[in-house]
LUMPA-369410 format. One record per residue (C-alpha): residue in three letters; x, y, z. Coordinates in steps of 0.2 Angstrom, whole numbers, padded with zeros to 4 digits, always signed. Last residue first. Layout:
N
AlaXYZ;...
//
This chain:
485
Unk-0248-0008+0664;Unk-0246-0021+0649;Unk-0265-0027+0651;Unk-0271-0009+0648;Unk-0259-0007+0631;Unk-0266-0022+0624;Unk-0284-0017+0628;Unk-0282+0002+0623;Unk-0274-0008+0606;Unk-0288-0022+0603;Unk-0301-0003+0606;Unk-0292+0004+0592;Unk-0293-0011+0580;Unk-0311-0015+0584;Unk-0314+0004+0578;Unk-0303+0003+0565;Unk-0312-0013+0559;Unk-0328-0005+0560;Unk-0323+0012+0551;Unk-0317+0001+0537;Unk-0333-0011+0536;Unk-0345+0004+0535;Unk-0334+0014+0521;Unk-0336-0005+0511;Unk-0354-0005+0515;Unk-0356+0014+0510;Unk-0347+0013+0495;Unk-0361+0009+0483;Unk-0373+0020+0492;Unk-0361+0033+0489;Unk-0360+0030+0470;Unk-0377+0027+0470;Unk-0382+0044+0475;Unk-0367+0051+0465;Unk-0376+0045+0449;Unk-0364+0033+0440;Unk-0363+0017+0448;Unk-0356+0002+0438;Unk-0371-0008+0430;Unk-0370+0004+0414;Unk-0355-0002+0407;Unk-0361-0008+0391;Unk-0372+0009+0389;Unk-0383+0002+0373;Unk-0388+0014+0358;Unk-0401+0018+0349;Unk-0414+0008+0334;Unk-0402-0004+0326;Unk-0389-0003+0341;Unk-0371+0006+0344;Unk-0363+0002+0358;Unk-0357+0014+0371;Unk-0342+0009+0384;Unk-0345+0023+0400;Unk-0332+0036+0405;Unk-0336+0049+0420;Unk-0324+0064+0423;Unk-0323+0073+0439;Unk-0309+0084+0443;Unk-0307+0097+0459;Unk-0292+0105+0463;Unk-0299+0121+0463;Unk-0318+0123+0466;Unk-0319+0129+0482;Unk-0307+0144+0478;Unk-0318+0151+0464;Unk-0315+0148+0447;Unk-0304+0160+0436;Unk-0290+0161+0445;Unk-0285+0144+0441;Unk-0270+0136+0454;Unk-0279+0120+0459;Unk-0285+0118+0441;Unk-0304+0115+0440;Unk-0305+0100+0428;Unk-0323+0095+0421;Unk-0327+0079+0412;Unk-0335+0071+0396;Unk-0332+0053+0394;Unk-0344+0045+0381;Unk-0334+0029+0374;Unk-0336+0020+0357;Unk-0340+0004+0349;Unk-0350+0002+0332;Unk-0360-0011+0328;Unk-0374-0001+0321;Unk-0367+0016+0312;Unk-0363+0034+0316;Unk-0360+0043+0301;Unk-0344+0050+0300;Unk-0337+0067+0302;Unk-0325+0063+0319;Unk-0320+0045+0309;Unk-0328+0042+0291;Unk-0323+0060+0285;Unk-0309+0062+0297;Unk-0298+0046+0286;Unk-0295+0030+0299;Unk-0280+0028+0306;Unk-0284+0028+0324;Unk-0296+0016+0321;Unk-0297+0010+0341;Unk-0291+0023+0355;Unk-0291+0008+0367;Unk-0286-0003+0353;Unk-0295-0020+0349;Unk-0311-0011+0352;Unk-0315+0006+0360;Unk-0318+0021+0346;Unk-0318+0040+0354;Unk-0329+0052+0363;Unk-0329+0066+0371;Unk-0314+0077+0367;Unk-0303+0084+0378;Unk-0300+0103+0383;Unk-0311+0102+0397;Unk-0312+0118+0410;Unk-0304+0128+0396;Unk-0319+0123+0384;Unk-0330+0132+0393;Unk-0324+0148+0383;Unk-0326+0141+0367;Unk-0326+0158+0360;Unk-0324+0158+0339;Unk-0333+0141+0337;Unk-0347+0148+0345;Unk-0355+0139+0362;Unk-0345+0154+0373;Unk-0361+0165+0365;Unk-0373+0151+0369;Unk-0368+0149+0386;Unk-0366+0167+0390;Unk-0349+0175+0394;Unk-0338+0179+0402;Unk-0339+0160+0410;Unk-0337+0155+0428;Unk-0354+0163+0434;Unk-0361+0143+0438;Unk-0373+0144+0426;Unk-0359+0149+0412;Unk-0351+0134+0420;Unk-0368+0124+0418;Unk-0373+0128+0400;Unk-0356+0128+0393;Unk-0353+0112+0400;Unk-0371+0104+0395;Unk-0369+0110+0378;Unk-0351+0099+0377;Unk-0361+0084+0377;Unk-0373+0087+0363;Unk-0354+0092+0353;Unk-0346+0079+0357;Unk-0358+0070+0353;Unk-0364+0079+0336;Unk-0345+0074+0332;Unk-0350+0052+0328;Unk-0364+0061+0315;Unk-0382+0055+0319;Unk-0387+0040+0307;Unk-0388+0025+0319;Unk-0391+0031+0336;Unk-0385+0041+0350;Unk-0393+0054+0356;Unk-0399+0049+0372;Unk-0380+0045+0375;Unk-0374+0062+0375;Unk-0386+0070+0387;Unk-0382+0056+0399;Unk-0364+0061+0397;Unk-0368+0079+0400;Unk-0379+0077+0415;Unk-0366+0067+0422;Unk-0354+0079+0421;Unk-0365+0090+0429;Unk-0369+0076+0444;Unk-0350+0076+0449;Unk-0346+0093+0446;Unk-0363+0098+0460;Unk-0358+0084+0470;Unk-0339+0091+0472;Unk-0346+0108+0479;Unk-0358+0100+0492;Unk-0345+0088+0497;Unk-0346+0070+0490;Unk-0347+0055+0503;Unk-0337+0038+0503;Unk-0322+0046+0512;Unk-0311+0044+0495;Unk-0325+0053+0485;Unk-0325+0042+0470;Unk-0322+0048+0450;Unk-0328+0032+0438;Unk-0318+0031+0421;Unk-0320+0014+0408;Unk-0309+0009+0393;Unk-0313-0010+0390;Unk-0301-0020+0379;Unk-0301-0029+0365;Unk-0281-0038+0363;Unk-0288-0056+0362;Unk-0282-0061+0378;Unk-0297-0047+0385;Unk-0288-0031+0391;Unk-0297-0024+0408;Unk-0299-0004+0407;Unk-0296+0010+0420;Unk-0298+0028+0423;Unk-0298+0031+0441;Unk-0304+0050+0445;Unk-0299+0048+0466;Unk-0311+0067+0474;Unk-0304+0071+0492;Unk-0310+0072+0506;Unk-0300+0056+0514;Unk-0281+0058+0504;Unk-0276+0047+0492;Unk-0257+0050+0492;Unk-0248+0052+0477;Unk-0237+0042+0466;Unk-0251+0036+0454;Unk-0237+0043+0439;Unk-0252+0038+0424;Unk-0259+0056+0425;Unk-0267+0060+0408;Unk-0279+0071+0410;Unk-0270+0082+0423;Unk-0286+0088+0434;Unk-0287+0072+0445;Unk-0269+0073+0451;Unk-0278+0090+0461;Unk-0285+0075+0473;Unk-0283+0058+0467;Unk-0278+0054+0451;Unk-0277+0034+0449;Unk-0274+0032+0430;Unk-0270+0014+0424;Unk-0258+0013+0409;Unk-0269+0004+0394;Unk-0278-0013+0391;Unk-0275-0019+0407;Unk-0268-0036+0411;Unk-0270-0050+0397;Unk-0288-0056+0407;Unk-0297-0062+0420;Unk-0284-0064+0433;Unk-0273-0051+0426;Unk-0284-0037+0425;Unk-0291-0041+0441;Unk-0273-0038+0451;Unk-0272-0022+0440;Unk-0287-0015+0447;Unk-0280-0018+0465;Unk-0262-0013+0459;Unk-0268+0006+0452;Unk-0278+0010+0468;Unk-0262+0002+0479;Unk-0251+0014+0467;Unk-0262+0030+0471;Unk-0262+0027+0489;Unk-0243+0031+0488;Unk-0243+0042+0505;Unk-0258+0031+0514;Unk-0271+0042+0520;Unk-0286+0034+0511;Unk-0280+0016+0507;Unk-0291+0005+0520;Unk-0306+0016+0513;Unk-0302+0012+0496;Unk-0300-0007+0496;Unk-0317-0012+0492;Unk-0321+0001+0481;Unk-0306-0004+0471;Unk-0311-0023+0468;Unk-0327-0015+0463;Unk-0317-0008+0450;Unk-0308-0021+0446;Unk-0328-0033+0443;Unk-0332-0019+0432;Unk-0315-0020+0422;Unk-0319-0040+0417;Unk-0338-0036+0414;Unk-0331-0021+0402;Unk-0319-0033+0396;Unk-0332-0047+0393;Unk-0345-0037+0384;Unk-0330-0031+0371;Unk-0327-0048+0369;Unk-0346-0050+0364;Unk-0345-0037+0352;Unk-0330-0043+0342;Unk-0338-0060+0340;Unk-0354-0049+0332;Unk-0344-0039+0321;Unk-0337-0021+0326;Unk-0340-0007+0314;Unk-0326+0006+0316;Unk-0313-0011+0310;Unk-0315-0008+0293;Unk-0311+0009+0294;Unk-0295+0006+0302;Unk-0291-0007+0292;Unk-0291+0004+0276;Unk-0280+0017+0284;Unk-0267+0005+0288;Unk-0269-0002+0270;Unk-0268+0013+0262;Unk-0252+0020+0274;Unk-0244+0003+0271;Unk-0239-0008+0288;Unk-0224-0005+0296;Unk-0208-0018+0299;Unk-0206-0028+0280;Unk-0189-0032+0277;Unk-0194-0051+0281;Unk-0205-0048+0264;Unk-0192-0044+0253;Unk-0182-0061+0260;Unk-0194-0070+0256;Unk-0201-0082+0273;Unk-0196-0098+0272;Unk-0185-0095+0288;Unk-0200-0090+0296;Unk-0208-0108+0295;Unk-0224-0110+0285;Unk-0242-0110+0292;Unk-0259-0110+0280;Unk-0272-0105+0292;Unk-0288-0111+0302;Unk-0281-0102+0316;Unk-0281-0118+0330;Unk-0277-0129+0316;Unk-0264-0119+0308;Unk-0256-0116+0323;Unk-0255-0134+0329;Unk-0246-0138+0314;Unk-0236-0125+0312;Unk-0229-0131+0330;Unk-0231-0120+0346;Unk-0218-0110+0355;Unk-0210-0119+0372;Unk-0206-0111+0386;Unk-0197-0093+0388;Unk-0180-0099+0397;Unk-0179-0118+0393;Unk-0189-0116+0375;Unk-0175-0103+0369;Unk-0182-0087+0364;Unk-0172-0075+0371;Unk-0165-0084+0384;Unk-0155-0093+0368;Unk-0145-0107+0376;Unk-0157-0121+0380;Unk-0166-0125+0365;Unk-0157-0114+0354;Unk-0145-0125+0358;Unk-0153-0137+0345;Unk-0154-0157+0348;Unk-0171-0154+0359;Unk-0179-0147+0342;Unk-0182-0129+0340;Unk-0201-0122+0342;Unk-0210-0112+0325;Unk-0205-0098+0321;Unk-0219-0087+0313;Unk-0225-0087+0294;Unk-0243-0084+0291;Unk-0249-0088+0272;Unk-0266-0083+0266;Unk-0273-0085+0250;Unk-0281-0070+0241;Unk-0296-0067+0229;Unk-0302-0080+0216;Unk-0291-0077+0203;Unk-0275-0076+0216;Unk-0266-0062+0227;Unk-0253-0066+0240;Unk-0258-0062+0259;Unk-0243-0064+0267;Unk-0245-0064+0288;Unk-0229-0060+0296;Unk-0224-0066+0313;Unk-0209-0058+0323;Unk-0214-0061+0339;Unk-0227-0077+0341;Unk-0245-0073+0346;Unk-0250-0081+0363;Unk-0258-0064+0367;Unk-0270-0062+0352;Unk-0269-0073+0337;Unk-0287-0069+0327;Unk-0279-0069+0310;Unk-0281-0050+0302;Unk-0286-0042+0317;Unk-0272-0050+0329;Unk-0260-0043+0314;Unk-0267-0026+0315;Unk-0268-0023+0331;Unk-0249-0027+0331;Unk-0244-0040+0339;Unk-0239-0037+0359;Unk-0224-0044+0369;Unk-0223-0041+0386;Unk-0205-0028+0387;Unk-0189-0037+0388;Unk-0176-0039+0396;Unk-0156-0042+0390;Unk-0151-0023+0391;Unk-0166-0014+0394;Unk-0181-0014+0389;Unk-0181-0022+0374;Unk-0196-0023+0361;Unk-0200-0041+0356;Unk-0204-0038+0335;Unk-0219-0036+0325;Unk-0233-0044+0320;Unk-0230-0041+0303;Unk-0245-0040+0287;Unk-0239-0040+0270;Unk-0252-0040+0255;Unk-0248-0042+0239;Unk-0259-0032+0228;Unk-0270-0038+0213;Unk-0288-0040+0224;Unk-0284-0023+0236;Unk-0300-0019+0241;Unk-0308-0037+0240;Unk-0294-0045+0250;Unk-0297-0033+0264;Unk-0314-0039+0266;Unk-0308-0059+0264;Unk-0295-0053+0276;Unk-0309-0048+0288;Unk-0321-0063+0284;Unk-0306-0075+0289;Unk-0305-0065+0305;Unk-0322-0069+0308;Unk-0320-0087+0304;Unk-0305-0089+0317;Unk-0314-0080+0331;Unk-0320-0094+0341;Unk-0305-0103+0338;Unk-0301-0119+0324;Unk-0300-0136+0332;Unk-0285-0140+0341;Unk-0272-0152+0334;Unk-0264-0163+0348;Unk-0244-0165+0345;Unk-0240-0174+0362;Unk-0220-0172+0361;Unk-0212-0188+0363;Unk-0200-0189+0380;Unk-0184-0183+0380;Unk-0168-0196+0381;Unk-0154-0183+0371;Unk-0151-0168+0366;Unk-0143-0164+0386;Unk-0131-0179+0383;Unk-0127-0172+0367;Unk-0124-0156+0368;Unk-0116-0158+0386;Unk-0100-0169+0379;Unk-0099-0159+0364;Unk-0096-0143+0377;Unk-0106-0128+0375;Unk-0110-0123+0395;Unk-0119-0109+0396;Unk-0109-0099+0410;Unk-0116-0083+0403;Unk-0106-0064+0408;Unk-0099-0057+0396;Unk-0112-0067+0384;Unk-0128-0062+0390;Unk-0133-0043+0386;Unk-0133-0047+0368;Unk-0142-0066+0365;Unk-0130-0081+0364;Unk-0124-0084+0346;Unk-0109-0090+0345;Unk-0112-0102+0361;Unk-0103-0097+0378;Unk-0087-0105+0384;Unk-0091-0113+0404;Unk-0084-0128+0398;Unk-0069-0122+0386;Unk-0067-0127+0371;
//
C-alpha cells in the first residue's frame, strides 16, 4: 500500500483528496510511546439530581414502557463540515449533558418494579492504536479532541454508561422522539425547577451584559453600510465568552428592518435617526437561554413620533406583567397586552373603528400593526414546550415556576397607507424574561432600560464619548493637514 493511500473508511468529503498516510510502518509508530491518560472521576454536576427527578417524573407516566431517548446526530453543512453540534432539548433535559454532549448518544430508560433504570450509550474515545485516532476528522481525537471515557461520564452525570456499540440494534433505529412522550416533556418542562431557574438568572445577566456591549459600540456604528452585522457581532462576542453563543439567530433591524419580525439578514445600514429593534438572547452551556428585545434610537435620542411607539409599547407590556400571577390563564396576557394597542392606535385615529369594537374577535383591527403573540415559554428552548397540548399551553393556568416572555410591539410598515407618513418604517417592540412567583410575578431582565427616558440616559455617556472622539479626531486631521502645507 501506498503511503499517501487513505484508510477504508475516511469520512465522505475527504478521501479524493486525503494524504493520510495508512502504512504498517506509520500505524505502529504513531500507536505507540503515549503517555497514560489521567482518568479523574468528577463528582456528579449541579444539575444531575434534577434531571434524575425529571426521569423519575417521566418514569412514573409511562412505568411499563421502554423509553428511548437520542441526542441526535452531527448535522452537515456542507461537504465535510459540520454544523456546532446540539442534543436535543430533550436529551439535555433528561440527563443534564449540555454542550459537551456526545453526537449520537441515546438514553434507554428500561422499565423495572421499582420504576425505570437508566442506560446512556454514547461513544466513548478510541485508543491511540485505532486510526480513528488520527484518520477520522470526523470524530477522530487528532481533529475534534478527545471525547470523554464512560467512566468519567458516569460520574460527572451520576449515570449508568455503556459504549454505543452495545447499544440494540432496534434502539440505534431510533431518530425522533414519540408523539406522547414529546408531548409529555413538554408539559413537564412549563414549570421550571429551582436549578432550572437560576440558569435562566444567569442568561438573562449573560445577555444583559451584550447588550450593554451594544450600547457601547452603537454610536461608532451609525453610518456604517453593514451596521447591522457589527450590532449582531458585539452581542455575539458576549455570548461566546459567557456562555454556548446565542440561544437563537441575533435580530439587528434597524430602521424599516425593524418592521419584519423576523429579520435575522442584519445586512443593512444603521443609520443615526433611526430606531435598531435588537432581539437577542445569551445561551447558558446547559442549553437555557435568555430571549430579551430592546429598540434603541441610533442617535441616543427618540423623535417625538418614535417616543410616542416606544412608551405605548411599554405601556402594554407593563400592563401585561401587573397581571401576572399564579391562577390567571397564560392567553389573558396576550390578551391584557393587546388592550393597550387597540386603545392607543384607535387613540391615535389609525383604527376604523373604536377600541372596543376592533377588541372583538370578529375585527381585530389593531391587530394589523402586530400580528405576533405576546408571550411564549423561555427555558431550555427559546420557544420552550413547543409540544405541549393548547389546554396546558395558550389555555393553561399559569403556575409558580414557570418562565415566559412579555414582548408586545408595534410595526408601521414603510409602505402602509393606513398610518400616516411619520409613522412608516417605524418598529418598536420591548421583550423582558418573566418568572412566575407564589404571589406575582418577577421581571428577570428588568435592570436593562425600558422607559425611553432611561433608555436615553443610558446611552448618553456612550453618545458623549463618540462625539468626543470625532471631535478629537477631526481637529488631529486639521492638524495633520496644517503641518503638511
Amino acid at each position: 500500500m501506498n503511503e499517501n493511500d487513505v484508510t477504508e473508511d475516511a469520512p465522505l468529503g475527504t478521501a479524493n483528496r486525503s494524504t493520510t498516510p495508512a502504512s504498517t510502518t506509520f500505524q505502529t509508530y504513531i500507536a505507540s510511546e503515549w503517555a497514560d491518560r489521567d482518568e479523574v472521576i468528577p463528582e456528579p454536576r449541579e444539575q444531575a439530581p434534577y434531571a434524575a427527578a425529571r426521569r423519575a417524573q417521566l418514569s412514573a407516566l409511562y412505568p411499563d414502557r421502554r423509553i428511548v431517548i437520542p441526542a441526535g446526530a452531527m448535522k452537515r453543512r456542507s461537504n465535510d463540515t459540520f454544523y456546532p453540534f446540539r442534543a436535543h432539548s430533550d436529551f439535555s433535559y433528561l440527563t443534564g449533558w449540555g454542550s459537551d454532549s456526545e453526537p449520537d448518544a441515546v438514553l434507554v430508560m428500561e422499565p423495572t418494579p421499582s420504576g425505570h433504570g437508566a442506560t446512556l450509550y454514547f461513544r466513548e474515545r478510541a485508543g491511540r492504536d485505532s486510526d480513528e485516532f488520527y484518520a477520522n476528522s470526523d470524530i477522530g481525537e487528532f481533529w475534534v479532541g478527545p471525547r470523554p471515557s464512560l467512566a468519567q461520564v458516569a460520574g460527572d452525570l451520576a449515570l449508568a454508561t455503556r459504549h454505543l456499540n452495545d447499544l440494540p440494534d432496534a434502539d440505534a433505529q431510533v431518530t425522533e422522539i414519540p408523539e406522547d412522550i414529546a408531548r409529555d416533556l413538554s408539559e413537564m418542562r412549563l414549570v421550571k425547577d429551582a436549578w432550572e431557574i437560576n440558569e435562566m438568572r444567569e442568561a438573562v445577566a449573560s445577555s444583559i451584559r451584550g447588550f450593554a456591549d451594544i450600547a457601547r459600540v452603537l454610536p461608532a456604528i451609525a453610518g456604517n453600510q453593514r451596521g447591522e452585522r457589527l450590532v449582531e457581532g458585539a452581542f455575539a462576542s458576549r455570548a461566546r465568552l459567557e456562555g454556548n453563543g446565542v440561544g437563537y439567530s441575533t435580530i439587528a433591524a434597524s430602521g424599516a428592518h425593524a418592521c419584519i419580525l423576523h429579520w435575522v439578514n442584519n445586512d443593512g445600514v444603521v443609520a443615526d435617526g433611526d430606531l435598531i429593534l435588537i432581539d437577542a438572547g445569551v445561551e447558558r452551556e446547559s442549553y437555557y437561554t435568555a430571549d430579551v428585545t430592546r429598540t434603541l434610537p441610533v442617535s441616543g435620542t427618540f423623535t417625538a413620533v418614535q417616543r410616542k411607539v416606544y412608551e405605548a409599547v411599554r405601556e402594554a407590556a407593563d400592563a401585561a406583567f401587573a397581571m401576572v400571577k399564579p391562577g390567571i390563564t397564560f392567553r389573558d396576557v396576550h390578551n391584557t397586552a393587546m388592550g393597550v394597542i387597540a386603545e392607543k392606535t384607535a387613540e391615535w385615529g389609525l383604527l376604523p373603528v373604536t377600541a372596543e369594537d376592533a377588541l372583538l374577535p370578529d375585527n381585530q383591527h389593531h391587530r394589523r400593526y402586530m400580528v405576533h403573540g405576546t408571550s411564549h415559554h423561555l427555558g431550555i428552548d427559546v420557544h420552550d414546550c413547543a409540544e405541549a397540548r393548547r389546554e396546558m399551553y395558550m389555555d393553561g393556568i399559569v403556575k409558580e415556576g414557570m418562565i415566559f416572555t412579555i414582548e408586545p410591539g408595534l410595526y408601521f410598515q414603510p409602505d402602509d397607507l393606513t398610518v400616516p407618513e411619520e409613522y412608516r418604517g417605524i418598529g418598536v417592540r420591548i421583550e423582558d424574561d418573566i418568572l412566575v412567583t407564589a404571589t406575582g410575578a418577577e421581571n428577570l431582565t428588568i435592570n436593562l432600560p425600558r422607559t425611553a427616558d432611561d433608555v436615553e440616559a443610558w446611552l448618553a455617556p456612550h453618545a458623549a464619548a463618540a462625539t468626543a472622539q470625532k471631535a478629537a479626531q477631526i481637529k488631529a486631521e486639521a492638524l495633520a493637514k496644517k503641518k503638511r502645507k
